[in-house]
N, C-alpha and C positions, 0 to 999 in steps of 0.2 A: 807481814805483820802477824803477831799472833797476839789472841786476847788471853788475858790472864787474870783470875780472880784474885780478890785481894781479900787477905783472910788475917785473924786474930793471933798472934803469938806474944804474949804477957801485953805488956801496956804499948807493942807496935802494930801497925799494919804493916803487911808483909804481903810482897809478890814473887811470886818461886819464879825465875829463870829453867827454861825448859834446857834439859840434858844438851839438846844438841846446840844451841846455842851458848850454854853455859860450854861445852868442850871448843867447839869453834874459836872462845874468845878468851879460852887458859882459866875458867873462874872457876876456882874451886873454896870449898867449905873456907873461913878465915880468912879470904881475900879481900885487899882494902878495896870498894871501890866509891865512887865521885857523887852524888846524886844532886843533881841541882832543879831547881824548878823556875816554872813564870806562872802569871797567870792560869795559864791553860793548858799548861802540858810539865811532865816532868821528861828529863833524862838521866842517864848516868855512865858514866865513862871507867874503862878499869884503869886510866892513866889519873891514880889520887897526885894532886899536885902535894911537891915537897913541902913541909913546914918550915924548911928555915927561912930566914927574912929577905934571903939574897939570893932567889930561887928563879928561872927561868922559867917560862912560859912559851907556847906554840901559840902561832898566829891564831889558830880556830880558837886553842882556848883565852886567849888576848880578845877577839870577836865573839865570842859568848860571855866573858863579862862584862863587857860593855856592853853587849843587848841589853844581861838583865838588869846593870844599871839602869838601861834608859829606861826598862819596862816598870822598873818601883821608883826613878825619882825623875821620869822625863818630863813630867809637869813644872815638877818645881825649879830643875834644872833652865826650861825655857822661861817662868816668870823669871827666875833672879837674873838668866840673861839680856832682858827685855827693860829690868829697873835701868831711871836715867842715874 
């Protein structure tokens, strides 16, 4: 793990990926890539999922949208499971 400061660039925060990691993982200037968060942590993946409607997903990324579903609506999800 490396720490990395988060600094001002116009109206975003921005955290610079360091060279060696940024080469390791293909990212160069203009590349799309994924950023999603929860609670308490953010991540980002350089595999952006396709836009079209009829688009295939990976098991991991199948089980991290359904984490962060459960992590913003698992409450209400178990009341309305719970109504008679």
């Amino acid at each position: 793990m490396q720490i990395q400061t988060v600094f001002k660039a116009g109206n975003s925060n921005v955290v610079a990926i360091p060279k060696a990691i940024a080469k390791e993982l293909g990212i160069k200037a203009g590349k799309k890539v994924a950023v999603t968060h929860s609670a308490d942590s953010i991540t980002f993946s350089t595999r952006v999922p396709k836009t079209s409607k009829h688009e295939t997903i990976s098991d991991k990324e199948f089980v991290d949208l359904i984490k962060d579903v459960e992590s913003r609506y698992g409450q209400a999800l178990e009341e309305l499971a719970n109504l008679p």
